[in-house]
C-alpha positions as CSV (number, residue, x, y, z in Angstrom):
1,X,33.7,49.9,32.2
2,X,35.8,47.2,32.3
3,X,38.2,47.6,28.8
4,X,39.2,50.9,31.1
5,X,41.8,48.2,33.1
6,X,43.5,47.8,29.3
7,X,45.4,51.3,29.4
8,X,46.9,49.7,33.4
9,X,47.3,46.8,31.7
10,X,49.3,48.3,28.7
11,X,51.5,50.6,31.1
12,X,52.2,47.4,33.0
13,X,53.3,45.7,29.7
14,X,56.1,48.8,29.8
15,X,58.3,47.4,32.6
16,X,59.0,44.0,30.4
17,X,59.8,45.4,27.0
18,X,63.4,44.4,26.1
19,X,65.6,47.5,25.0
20,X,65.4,46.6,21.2
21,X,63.9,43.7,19.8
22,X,64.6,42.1,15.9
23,X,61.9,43.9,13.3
24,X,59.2,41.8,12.6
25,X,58.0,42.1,8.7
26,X,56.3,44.9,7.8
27,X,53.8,42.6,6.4
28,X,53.1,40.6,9.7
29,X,52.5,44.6,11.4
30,X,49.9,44.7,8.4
31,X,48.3,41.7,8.9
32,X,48.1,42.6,12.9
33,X,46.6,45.7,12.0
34,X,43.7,44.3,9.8
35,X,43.2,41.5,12.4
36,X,42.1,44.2,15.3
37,X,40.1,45.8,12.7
38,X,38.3,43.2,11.8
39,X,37.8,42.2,15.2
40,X,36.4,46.3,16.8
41,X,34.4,46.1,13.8
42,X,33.0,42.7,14.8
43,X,32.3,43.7,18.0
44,X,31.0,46.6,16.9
45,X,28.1,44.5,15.0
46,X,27.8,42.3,18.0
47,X,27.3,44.9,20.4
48,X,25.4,47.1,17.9
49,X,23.0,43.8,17.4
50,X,22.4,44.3,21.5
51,X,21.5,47.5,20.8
52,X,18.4,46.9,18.3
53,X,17.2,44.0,20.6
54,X,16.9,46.6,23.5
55,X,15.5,49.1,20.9
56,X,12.4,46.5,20.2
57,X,11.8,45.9,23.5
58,X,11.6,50.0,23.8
59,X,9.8,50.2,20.9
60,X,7.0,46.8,22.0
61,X,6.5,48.1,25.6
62,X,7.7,51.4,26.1
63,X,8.4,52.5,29.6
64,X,10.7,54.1,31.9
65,X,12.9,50.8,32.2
66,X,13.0,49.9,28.7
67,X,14.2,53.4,27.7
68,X,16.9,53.2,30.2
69,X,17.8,49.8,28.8
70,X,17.9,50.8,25.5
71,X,20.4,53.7,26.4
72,X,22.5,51.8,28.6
73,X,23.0,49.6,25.0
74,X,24.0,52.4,23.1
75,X,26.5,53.8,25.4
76,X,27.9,49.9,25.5
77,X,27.5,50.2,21.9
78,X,30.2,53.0,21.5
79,X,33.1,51.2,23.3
80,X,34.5,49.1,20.7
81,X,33.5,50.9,17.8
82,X,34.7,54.3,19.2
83,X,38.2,51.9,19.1
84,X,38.2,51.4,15.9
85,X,38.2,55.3,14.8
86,X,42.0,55.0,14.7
87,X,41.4,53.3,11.1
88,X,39.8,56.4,10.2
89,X,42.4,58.8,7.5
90,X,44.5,56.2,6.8
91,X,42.1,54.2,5.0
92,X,39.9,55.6,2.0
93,X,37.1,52.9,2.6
94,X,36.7,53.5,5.9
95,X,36.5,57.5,5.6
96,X,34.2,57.0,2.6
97,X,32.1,54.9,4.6
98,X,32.5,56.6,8.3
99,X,29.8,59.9,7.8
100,X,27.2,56.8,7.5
101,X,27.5,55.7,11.2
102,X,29.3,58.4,12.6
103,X,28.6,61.8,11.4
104,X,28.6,64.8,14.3
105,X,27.4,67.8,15.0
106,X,23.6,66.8,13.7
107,X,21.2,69.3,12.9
108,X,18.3,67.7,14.9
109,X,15.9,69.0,13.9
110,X,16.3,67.4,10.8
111,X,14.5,64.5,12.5
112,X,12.6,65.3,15.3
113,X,10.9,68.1,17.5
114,X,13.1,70.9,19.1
115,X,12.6,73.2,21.6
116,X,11.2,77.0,20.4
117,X,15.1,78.3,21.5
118,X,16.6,75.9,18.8
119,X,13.8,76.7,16.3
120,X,14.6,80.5,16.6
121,X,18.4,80.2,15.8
122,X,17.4,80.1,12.1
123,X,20.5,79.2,10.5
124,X,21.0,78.9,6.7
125,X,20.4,75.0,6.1
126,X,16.7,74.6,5.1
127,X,16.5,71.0,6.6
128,X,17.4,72.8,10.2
129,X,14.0,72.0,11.4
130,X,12.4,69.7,9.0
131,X,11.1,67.6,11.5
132,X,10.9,64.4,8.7
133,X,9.0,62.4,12.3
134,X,6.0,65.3,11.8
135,X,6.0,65.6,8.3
136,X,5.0,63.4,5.1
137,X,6.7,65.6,2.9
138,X,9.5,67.6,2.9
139,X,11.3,69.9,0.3
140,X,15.1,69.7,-0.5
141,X,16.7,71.8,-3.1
142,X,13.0,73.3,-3.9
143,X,11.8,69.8,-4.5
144,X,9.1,68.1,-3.1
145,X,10.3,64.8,-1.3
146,X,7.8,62.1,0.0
147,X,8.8,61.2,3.7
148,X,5.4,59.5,4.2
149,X,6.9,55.9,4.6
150,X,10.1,56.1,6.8
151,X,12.4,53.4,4.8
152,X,16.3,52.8,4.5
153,X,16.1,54.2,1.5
154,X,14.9,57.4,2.6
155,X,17.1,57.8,5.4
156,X,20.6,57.0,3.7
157,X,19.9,58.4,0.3
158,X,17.8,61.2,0.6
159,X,18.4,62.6,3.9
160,X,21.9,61.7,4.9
161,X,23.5,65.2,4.1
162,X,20.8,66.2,2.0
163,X,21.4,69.0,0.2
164,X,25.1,69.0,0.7
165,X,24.8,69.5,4.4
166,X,27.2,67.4,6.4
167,X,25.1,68.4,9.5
168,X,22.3,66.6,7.8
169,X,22.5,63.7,9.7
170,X,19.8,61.1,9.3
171,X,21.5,58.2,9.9
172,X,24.1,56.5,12.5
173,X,24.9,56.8,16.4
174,X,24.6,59.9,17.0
175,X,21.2,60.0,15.2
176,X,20.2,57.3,17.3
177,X,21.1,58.7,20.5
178,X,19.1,61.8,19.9
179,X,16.0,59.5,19.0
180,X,16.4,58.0,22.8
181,X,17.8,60.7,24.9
182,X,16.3,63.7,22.9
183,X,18.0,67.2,22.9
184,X,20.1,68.4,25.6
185,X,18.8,71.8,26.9
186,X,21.1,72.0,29.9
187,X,23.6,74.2,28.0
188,X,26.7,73.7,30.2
189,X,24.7,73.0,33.5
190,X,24.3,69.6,34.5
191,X,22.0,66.9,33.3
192,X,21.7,65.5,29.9
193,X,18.4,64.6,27.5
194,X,15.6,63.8,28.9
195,X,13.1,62.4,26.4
196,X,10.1,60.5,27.9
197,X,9.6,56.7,27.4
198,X,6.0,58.3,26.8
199,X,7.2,59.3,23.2
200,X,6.9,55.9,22.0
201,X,3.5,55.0,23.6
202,X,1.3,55.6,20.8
203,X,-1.7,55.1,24.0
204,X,-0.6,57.6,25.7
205,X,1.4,59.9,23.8
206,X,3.6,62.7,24.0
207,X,5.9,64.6,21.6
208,X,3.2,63.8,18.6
209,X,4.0,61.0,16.3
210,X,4.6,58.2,18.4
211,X,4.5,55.6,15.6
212,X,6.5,57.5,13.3
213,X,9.5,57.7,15.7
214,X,9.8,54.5,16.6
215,X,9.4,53.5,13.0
216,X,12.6,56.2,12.7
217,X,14.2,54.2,15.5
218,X,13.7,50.9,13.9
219,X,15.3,51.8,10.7
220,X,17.7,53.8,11.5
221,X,19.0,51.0,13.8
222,X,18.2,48.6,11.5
223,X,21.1,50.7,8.8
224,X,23.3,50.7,11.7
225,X,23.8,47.4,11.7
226,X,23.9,47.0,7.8
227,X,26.4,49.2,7.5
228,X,28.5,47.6,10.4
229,X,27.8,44.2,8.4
230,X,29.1,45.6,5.3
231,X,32.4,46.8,7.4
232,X,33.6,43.8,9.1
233,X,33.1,42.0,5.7
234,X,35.7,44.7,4.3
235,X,38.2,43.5,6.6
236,X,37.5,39.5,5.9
237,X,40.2,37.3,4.8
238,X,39.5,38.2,0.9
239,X,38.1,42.0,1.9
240,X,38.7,45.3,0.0
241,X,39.9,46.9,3.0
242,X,42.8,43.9,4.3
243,X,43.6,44.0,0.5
244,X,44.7,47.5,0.6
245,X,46.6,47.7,3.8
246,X,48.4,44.5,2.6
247,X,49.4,46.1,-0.7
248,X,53.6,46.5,-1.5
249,X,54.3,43.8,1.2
250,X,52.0,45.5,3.9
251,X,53.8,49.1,3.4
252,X,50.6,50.3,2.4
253,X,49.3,49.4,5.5
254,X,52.0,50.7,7.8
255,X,51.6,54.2,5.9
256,X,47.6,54.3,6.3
257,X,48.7,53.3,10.2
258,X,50.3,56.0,11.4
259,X,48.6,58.3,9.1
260,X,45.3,57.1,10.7
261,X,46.8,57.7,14.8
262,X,48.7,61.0,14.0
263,X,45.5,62.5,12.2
264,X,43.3,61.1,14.7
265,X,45.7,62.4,18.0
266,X,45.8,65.7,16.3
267,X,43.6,67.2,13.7
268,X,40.4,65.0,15.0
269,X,40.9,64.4,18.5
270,X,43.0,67.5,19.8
271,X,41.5,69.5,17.0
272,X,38.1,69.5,16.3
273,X,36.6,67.0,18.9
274,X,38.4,69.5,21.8
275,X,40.0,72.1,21.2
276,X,37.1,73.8,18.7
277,X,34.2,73.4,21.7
278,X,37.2,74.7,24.1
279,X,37.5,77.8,22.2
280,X,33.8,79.0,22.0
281,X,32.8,77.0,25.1
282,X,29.8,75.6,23.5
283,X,28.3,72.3,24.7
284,X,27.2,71.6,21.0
285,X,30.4,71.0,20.1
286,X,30.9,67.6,22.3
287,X,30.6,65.0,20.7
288,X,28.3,62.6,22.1
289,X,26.3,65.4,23.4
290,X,22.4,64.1,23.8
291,X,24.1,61.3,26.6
292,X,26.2,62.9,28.1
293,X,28.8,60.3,27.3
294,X,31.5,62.4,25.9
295,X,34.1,61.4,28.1
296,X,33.9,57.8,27.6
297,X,34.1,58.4,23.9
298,X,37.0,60.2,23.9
299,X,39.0,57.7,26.3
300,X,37.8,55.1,23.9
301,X,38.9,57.0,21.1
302,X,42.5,57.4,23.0
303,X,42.5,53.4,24.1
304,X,42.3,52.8,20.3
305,X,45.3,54.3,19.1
306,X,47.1,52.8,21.8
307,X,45.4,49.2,20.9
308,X,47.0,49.8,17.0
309,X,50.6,51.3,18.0
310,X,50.8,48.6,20.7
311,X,49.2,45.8,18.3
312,X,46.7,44.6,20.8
313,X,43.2,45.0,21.4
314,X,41.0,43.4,24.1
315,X,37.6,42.0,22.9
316,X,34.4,42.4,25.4
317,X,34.8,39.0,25.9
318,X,38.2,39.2,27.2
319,X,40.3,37.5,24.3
320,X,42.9,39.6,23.1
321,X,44.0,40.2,19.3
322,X,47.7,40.7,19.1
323,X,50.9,40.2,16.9
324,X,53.8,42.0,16.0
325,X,53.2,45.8,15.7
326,X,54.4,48.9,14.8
327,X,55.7,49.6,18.0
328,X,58.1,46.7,17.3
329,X,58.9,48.3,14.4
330,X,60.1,51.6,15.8
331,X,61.8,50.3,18.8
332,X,64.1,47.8,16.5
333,X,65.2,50.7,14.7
334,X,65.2,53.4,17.7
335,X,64.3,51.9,21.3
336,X,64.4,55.9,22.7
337,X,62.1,56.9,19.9
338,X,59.1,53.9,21.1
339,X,59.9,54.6,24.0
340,X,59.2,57.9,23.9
341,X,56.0,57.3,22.3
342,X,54.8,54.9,24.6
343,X,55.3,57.5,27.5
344,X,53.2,59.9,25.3
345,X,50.4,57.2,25.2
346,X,50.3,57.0,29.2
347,X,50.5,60.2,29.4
348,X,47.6,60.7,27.2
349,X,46.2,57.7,29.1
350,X,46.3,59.6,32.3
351,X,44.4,62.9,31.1
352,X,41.9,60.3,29.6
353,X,41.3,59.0,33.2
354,X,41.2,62.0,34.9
355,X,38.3,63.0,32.4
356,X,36.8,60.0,33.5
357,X,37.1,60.3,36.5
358,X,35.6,63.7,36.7
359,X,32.4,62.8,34.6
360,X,31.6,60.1,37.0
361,X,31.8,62.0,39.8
362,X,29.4,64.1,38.7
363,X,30.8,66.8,36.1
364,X,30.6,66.1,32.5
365,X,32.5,67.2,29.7
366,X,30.0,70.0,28.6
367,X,30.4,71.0,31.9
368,X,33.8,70.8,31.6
369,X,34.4,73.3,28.7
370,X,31.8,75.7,30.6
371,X,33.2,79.3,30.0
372,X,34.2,80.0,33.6
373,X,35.4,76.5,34.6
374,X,38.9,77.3,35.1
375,X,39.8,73.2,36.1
376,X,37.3,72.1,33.8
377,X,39.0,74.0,31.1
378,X,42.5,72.8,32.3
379,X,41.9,69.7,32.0
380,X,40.7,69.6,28.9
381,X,43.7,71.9,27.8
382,X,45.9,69.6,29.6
383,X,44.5,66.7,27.8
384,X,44.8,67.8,24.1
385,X,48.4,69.0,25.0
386,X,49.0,65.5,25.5
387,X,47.1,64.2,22.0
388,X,49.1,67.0,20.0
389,X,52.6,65.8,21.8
390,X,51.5,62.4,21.1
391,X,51.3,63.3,17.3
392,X,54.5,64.8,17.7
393,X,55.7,61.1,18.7
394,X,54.4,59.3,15.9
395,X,56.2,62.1,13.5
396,X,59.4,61.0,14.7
397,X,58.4,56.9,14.4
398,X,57.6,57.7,10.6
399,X,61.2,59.3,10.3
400,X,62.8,56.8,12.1
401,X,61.2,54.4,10.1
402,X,62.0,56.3,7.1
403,X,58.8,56.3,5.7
404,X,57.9,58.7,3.3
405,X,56.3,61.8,3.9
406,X,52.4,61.7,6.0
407,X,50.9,64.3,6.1
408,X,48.5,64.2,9.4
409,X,44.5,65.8,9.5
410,X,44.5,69.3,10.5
411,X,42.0,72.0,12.1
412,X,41.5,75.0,12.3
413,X,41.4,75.1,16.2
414,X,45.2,74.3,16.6
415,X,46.4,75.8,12.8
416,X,44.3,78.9,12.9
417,X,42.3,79.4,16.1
418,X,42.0,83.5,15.3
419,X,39.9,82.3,12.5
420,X,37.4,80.3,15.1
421,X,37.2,82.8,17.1
């Protein structure tokens, strides 16, 4: 994808920084900050809006092509909102709002048919296999819910971690993307879901309840972009979300900043997102893990802290958001400490390619963390080495900034991985 020639771009930027630089406000860093947010969340909508076009077509003449349309949207869906995850920690609306569009692992069969193998498992959530597509009625908590008209409402405030369940997930991407690609049963082989475009033919029919799913498609798309509409407004000129990095001259902001890329590089990214499905090898554990596009959500992921510590982002279109950033910041009061972090960032960049790289040619990321797969699982060591020393970076930033004490995200896989095990 094209936004991959930002992290070249970024390392060629490296050769014309000056050795220290006057500090910009911490206010104008703010403002920078909300200004790319706004703008990943915009695109986010735009692309998003793409996405639900395609899904109609799916959904009005539902064949082979149209299905393949309609992923090849979502997967372009992901780039710029998989950027904006490094608001995520940092800021309490977006957290509070983020398990709407972006909650992972999914119990899937929550939502739709499963294969016997799944069914078996059994695990202790009562929704595991609820199947809301089949059924008119459910029961949650012992009570007796009516799923016979398949409504917003329904979705986002009955189901969506219903009963306490985070992996209740009823609404967002990753629900989507099971809808069109359907579980992956390849374990760590190759090959990813393989749903049939014949699942919305309600002529010709397979998979049972035809109508119903795209119905479930419709909406759940349709909340996607509600919820991405309510976002961008956040970070407006007059939204909740600018207000609150902008607080104490922008301070706020700079704290939720690097709270949001050390939590992300570490706890989120390194942590849970790598190092747990490293651990137990299992392919559930990736996140994107019906497409097959795991890879490209982590480099996205990675090209996103870089855009906020940098203080530029590149739009689809090609414009670029920019102004003074909190790299400025750091290297006005210790050049050695950004650059330090800036060699951190490329050298995250690199592992980020070399995923890439790897995928495309073939391999993909469950594959990757295959038990057995002693490069696969190098790389992938490799590469959350270089998120955790990246955290380790933005650590020192915050001291040399003297900022008071962040605390990042943790995880179990890096604090305690006995306890994974």
């Amino acid at each position: 994808m094209p936004l991959r020639n930002a992290f070249a771009a970024c390392v060629a930027m490296l050769l014309v920084q000056p050795a220290a630089a006057d500090a910009p406000s911490v206010a104008d860093v703010a403002k920078t900050y909300a200004n790319i947010a706004e703008a990943g969340y915009t695109d986010s909508l735009a692309e998003a809006r793409k996405l639900k076009t395609a899904i109609d077509t799916l959904i009005k003449t539902p064949t082979e092509e149209s299905l393949a349309a309609a992923r090849k949207a979502w997967v372009a869906a992901r780039v710029p909102y998989m950027q904006t995850e490094a608001f995520r920690f940092g800021n309490k609306i977006v957290d509070d709002w983020e398990p709407r569009v972006n909650s992972w692992p999914l119990d899937e069969g929550l939502i739709d048919y499963v294969s016997q193998e799944y069914v078996d498992q059994a695990p202790a959530n009562d929704l595991y296999v609820a199947n809301v597509i089949a059924n008119p009625s459910i029961k949650i908590n012992g009570e007796p819910v009516d799923t016979s008209k398949i409504t917003k409402e329904l979705l986002s405030d009955k189901l969506q971690e219903a009963g306490g369940v985070e992996s209740n997930v009823a609404t967002g991407y990753h629900a989507i993307e099971f809808v069109l690609w359907g579980q992956d049963l390849n374990g760590t082989g190759p090959g990813a879901g393989q749903r049939p475009a014949t699942d919305y033919d309600v002529k010709n029919c397979t998979g049972g309840n035809c109508e119903r799913r795209a119905q479930y498609l419709e909406v759940v798309t349709d909340l996607l972009l509600d919820d991405l509409d309510w976002m961008v407004k956040q970070w407006g000129a007059d939204g909740a979300a600018r207000k609150a990095v902008m607080a104490d001259g922008g301070q706020a902001g700079l704290a939720a900043l690097f709270k949001g890329l050390g939590s992300l590089s570490y706890g989120e990214m390194a942590g849970e997102r790598m190092k747990l499905g490293l651990l137990i090898h299992d392919p559930e554990e990736e996140h994107d893990c019906f497409s097959d596009n795991t890879h490209n959500a982590h480099y996205y992921d990675a090209l996103g802290i870089r855009n906020v510590y940098l203080g530029s982002y590149k739009r689809p279109d090609g414009l670029v958001v920019s102004g003074p950033s909190a790299s400025d910041l750091v290297r006005a009061k210790s050049p050695e400490a950004d650059e330090r972090t800036r060699a951190a960032l490329d050298a995250t960049a690199k592992q980020m390619d070399e995923i890439v790289k790897r995928a495309e040619s073939g391999e993909h990321y469950d594959q990757m963390l295959g038990e057995g797969n002693e490069a696969g699982n190098a790389l992938l060591d490799q590469t959350i080495q270089a998120l955790i020393a990246q955290s380790k970076e933005f650590e020192r930033d915050i001291a040399a900034l003297e900022l008071k004490s962040i605390q990042f995200e943790g995880s179990d896989s890096l604090d305690n991985p006995s306890n994974v095990r």
